[in-house]
N, C-alpha and C positions, 0 to 999 in steps of 0.2 A: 504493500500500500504506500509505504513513504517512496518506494522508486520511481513509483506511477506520478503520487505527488510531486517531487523533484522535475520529473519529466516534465509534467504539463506548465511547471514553473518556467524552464528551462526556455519551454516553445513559447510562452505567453511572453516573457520576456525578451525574447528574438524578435517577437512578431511588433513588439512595443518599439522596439529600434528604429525596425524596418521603415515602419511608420512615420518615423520623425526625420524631416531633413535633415534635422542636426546629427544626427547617428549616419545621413548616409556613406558616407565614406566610408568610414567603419564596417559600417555593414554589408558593404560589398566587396571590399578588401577579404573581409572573412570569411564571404562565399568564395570568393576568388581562393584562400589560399586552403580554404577544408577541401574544395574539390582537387587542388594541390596534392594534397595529403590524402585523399581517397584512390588516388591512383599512383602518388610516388611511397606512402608508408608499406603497400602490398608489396610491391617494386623491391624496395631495399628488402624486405621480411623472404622475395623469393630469391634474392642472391644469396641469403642462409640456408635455406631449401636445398638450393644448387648445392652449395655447395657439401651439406649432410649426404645429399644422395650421390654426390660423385667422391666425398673422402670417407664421408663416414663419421665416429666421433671418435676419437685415438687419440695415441700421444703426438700423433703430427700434426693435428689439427688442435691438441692443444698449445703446441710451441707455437705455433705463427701467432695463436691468442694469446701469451705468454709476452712472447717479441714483438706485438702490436703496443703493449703497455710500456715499452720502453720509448720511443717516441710520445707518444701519447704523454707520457709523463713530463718528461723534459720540453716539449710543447706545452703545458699548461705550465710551465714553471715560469714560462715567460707571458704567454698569452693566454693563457686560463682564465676564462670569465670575464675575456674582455669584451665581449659581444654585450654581457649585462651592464657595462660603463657607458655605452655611444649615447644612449638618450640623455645621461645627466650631463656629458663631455658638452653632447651640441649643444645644449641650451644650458650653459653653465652662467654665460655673460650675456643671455638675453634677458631686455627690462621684462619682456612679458612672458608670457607661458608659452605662447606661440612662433614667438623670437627666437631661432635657430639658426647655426651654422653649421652645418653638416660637414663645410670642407675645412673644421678645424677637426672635426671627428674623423675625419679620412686621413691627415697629417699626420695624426696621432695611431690610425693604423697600421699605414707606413709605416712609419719607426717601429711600431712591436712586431712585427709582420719581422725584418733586417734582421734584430737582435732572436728572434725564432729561429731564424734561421741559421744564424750561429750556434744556437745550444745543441738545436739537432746534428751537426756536422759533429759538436765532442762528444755527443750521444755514439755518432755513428764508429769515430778512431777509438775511444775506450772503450764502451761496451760489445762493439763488434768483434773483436776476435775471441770474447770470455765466452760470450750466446754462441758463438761460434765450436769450441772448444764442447760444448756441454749439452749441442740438439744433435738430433734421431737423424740427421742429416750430415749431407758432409760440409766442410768450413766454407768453400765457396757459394754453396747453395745458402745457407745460412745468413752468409753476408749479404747474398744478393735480397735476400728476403726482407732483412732490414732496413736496409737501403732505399728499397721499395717503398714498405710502410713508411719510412720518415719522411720521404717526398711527400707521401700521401697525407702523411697527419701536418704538416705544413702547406697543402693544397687547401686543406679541410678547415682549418684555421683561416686562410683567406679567403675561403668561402662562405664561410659564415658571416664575417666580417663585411665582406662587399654586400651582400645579402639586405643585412643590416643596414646598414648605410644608405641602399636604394629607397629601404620602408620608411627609414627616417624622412626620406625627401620626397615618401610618395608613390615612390615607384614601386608596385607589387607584381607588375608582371612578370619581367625577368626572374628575377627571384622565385615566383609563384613557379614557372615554367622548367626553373631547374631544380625546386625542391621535387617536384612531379615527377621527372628520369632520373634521378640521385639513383645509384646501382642498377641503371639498366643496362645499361652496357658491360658493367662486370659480370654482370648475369650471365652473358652471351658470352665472354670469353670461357670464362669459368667452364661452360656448356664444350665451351668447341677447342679450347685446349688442356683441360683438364688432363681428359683422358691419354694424351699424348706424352706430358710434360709434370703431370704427378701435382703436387703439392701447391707450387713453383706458383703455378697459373692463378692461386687464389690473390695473393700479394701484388703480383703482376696486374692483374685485372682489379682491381681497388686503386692504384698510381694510375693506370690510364685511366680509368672513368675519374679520379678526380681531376686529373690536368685539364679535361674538357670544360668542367665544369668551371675551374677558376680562369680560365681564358675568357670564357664567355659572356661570366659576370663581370672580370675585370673591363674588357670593351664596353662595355652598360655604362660603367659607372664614369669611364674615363670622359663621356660621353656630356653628363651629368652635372659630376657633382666633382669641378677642379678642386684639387688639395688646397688648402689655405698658405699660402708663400710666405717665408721670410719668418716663420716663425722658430725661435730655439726650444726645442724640445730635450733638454735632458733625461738623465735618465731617474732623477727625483722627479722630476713630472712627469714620467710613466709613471713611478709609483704610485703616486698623489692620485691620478684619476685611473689606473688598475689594481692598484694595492688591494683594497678591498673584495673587488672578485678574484682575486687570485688567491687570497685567502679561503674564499669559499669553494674557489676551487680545490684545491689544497685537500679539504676536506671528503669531495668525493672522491681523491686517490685513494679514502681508507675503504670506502666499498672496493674499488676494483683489486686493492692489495689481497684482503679477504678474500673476494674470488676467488684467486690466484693462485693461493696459500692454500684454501681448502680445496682447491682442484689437482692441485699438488697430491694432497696424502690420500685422497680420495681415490677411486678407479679411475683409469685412464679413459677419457673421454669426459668423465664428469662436467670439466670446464664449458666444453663443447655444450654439451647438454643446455646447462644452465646460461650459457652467453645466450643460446636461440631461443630460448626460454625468457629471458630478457625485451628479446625481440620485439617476439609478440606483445610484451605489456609496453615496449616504445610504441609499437604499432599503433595500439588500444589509446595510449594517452597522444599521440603524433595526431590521430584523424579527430578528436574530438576535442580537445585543452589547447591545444598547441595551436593551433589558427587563431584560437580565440586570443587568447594571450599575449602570442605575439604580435597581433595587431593592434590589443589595446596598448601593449608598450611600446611600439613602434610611432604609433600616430598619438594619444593621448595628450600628451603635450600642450596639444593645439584646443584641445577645449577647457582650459583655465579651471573653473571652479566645479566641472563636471566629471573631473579625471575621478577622483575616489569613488564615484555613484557607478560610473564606467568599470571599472575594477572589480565592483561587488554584483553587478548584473552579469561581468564576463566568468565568474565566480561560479555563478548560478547555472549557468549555459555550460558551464564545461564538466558540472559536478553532475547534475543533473540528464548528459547526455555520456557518461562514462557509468553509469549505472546500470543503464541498459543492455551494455557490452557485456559486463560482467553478468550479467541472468541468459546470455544469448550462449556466453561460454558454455558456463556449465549444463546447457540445455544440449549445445550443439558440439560444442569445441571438441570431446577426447575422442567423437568419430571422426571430425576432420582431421587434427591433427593424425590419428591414423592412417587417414585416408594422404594426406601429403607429404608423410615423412615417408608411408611404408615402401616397399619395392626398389630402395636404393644398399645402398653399403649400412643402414642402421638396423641394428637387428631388435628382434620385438620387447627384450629388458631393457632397452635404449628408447624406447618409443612410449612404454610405460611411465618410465627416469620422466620422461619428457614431457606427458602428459598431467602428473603430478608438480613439477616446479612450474610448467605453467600457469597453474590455478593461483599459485601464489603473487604470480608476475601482472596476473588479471587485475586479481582482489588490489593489489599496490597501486592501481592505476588512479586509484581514485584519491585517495592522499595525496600522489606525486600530480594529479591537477589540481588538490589546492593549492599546494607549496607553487608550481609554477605560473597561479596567480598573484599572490602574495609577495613570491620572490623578488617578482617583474616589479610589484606595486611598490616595494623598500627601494627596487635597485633603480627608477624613476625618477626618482631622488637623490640618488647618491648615497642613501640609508643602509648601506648594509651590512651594520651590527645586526638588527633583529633576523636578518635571513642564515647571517655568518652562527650566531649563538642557536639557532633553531636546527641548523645543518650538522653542527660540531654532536649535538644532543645526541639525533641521529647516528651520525657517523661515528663514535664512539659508544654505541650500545650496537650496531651491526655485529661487527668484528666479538665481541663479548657474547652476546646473545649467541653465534653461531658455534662461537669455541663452548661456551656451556654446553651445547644441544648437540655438537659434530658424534661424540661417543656412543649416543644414545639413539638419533635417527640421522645419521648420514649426511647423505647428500640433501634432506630435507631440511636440513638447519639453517643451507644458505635459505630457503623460498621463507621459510617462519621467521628466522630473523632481520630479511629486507622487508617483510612486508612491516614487521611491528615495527623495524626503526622509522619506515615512511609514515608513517600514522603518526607519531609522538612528535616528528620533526613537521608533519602539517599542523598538527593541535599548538602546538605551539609558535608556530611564525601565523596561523592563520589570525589565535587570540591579541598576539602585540601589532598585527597589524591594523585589525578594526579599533582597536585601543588608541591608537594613537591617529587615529581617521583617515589613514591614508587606502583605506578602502570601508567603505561604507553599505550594507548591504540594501536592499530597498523595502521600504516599510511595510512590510506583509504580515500578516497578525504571527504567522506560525513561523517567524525568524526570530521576534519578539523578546524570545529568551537565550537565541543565540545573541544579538545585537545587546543585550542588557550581561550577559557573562562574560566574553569577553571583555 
């Protein structure tokens, strides 16, 4: 009854949008980028597919996931959660709400974009010959593999980035058009030389679909929105307007540490398992939260004294239509997921594994679209103590929660303790952020006592 509730909440307040001039942009921005995400979140979810049914889940498919987080890491240490800086960056020195510069937000990509790319090169000479030295593979393949991935995760980083930057100034199609084929093209390699070339081709085919992708946007944007000139950019003024979400980022390396760790002692594949098992619940929160979201933080800006009401209605719409998912799962999902995974290299305890963590990866979907309202709504501002102390809570009862439970139920301890630490880390960024009004919910009798507790 309350999902049903939520729901009709969810529609009656779309429908209230729609209606209003004032909401149009917004609102069609958000159909533009769900239908985005109804065809690119499938997309990316079947390049996991692919690639289950043509490796399997093993130890070689957990080294490349293993050796993806070492880019990955050293790429956030520079540029982690700089995507959640650009809206406070552009209009940090505008008198009004709607007063932005976007090509001081571009200048400032640049530069952390340069310094990424340095870390990743000491990434590649130090850790490359140790990952090399200690996979299922031989040292050249290894390296090459690496190699690969840090292209990619420094492609991915300016993808996001340009991305961003477009929505800032409006532009949602580009952006819209290449969230929509984000791993299609890996799909197809993956398909066509897998079988040829072994492993090799998964890392391979993830650097070419990103190169495309940042070529494409980078043309958009050059197009657009010039850099801001002549400005001195240090590297205390990186930190000053990224510090704060690097810190937040910071904090999601202790999820994918954990991962990693527990996929370690676990059976080989484990990791595998639970990364696509992940997926699915990016999937689930990608087509439903995630449009919303990031269109109210993208554009919000421009409506002055109606951003917090904005916040608390895109709150509603993304909470209220991720409910749905989760009842359609467990209705439909562990025949699907059979039905998709079976007939490849995964065998039927693997498909089981698999069916079980993703109940968990569902049920999280829904916490992980509050926090990614919330988060947006602190980080809008430039606020992001209340997201950083809500994430930390999280992120330090994950890794706990799992090491208590790892003895006891396995590989089930990852899905029980991401979903409980999602939950604790939304109840608490969602309560400090209506608290201090930077999201406001809209006055409906039966919110009443959520609006009056926090």
């Amino acid at each position: 009854m309350a999902t049903l509730f939520l729901l009709l909440s969810a529609v009656s307040t779309l429908r209230y949008n729609l209606r209003r001039r004032y909401f149009g942009e917004l609102a069609g921005a958000t159909v533009l980028l769900t239908l985005a995400a109804v065809v690119g979140k499938p997309i990316t979810f079947g390049r996991e597919v692919t690639v289950a049914h043509t490796f399997g889940a093993n130890d070689l498919v957990d080294f490349v996931i293993i050796a993806q987080f070492i880019p990955v890491l050293f790429a956030g240490l520079i540029a982690g959660g700089a995507v959640l800086s650009l809206p406070a960056l552009a209009r940090r020195d505008g008198a009004e709400p709607g007063d932005i510069d976007v090509g001081i937000a571009r200048a400032y990509s640049n530069r952390i974009l340069r310094y990424e790319a340095a870390a990743l090169c000491v990434a590649v000479i130090l850790l490359g010959p140790i990952l090399s030295l200690y996979s299922p593979l031989s040292i050249p393949v290894a390296f090459a593999i690496l190699l690969c991935l840090s292209i990619q995760a420094w492609c991915d980083s300016a993808t996001a980035l340009y991305a961003q930057l477009l929505r800032l100034n409006g532009h949602f199609g580009r952006a819209a058009f290449q969230f929509a084929l984000n791993g299609a093209l890996s799909a197809v390699i993956i398909l066509t030389l897998g079988p040829q070339i072994g492993i090799i081709a998964w890392p391979l085919a993830m650097f070419v679909d990103s190169l495309w992708q940042v070529f494409f946007l980078r043309s958009a944007l050059r197009r657009v929105i010039p850099a801001a000139k002549g400005l001195h950019i240090s590297v205390r003024h990186l930190l000053v307007a990224f510090g704060p979400a690097l810190a937040l980022f910071g904090f999601t390396m202790l999820y994918g540490l954990t991962d990693r760790l527990i996929g370690i002692a676990a059976t080989a594949g484990t990791l595998a398992l639970w990364t696509w098992a992940l997926q699915v619940g990016a999937t689930t929160t990608g087509v439903v939260a995630t449009p919303v979201a990031t269109v109210v933080f993208s554009r919000s800006h421009s409506r002055g004294t109606q951003e917090s009401a904005l916040y608390g209605r895109a709150l509603i719409i993304a909470v209220g239509l991720s409910l749905p998912t989760i009842l359609a799962y467990f209705l439909f999902g562990p025949a699907l997921v059979e039905l998709i995974f079976s007939g490849g290299q995964l065998s039927t305890g693997n498909i089981a594994h698999l069916v079980n963590l993703i109940r968990f990866a569902v049920l999280a979907s829904v916490p992980l679209a509050v926090f990614a309202i919330t988060s947006r709504a602190c980080a809008a501002r430039g606020a992001f103590a209340v997201s950083l102390k809500s994430f930390a809570v999280g992120g330090v009862l994950y890794p706990l929660i799992v090491l208590a439970m790892f003895s006891k139920l396995g590989y089930l301890s990852l899905g029980i303790g991401y979903l409980l630490a999602a939950t604790v880390t939304a109840i608490l960024s969602l309560g400090a952020t209506i608290r201090r009004g930077w999201l406001v919910l809209p006055a409906w009798p039966f919110l009443r006592g959520l609006r009056r507790g926090a």
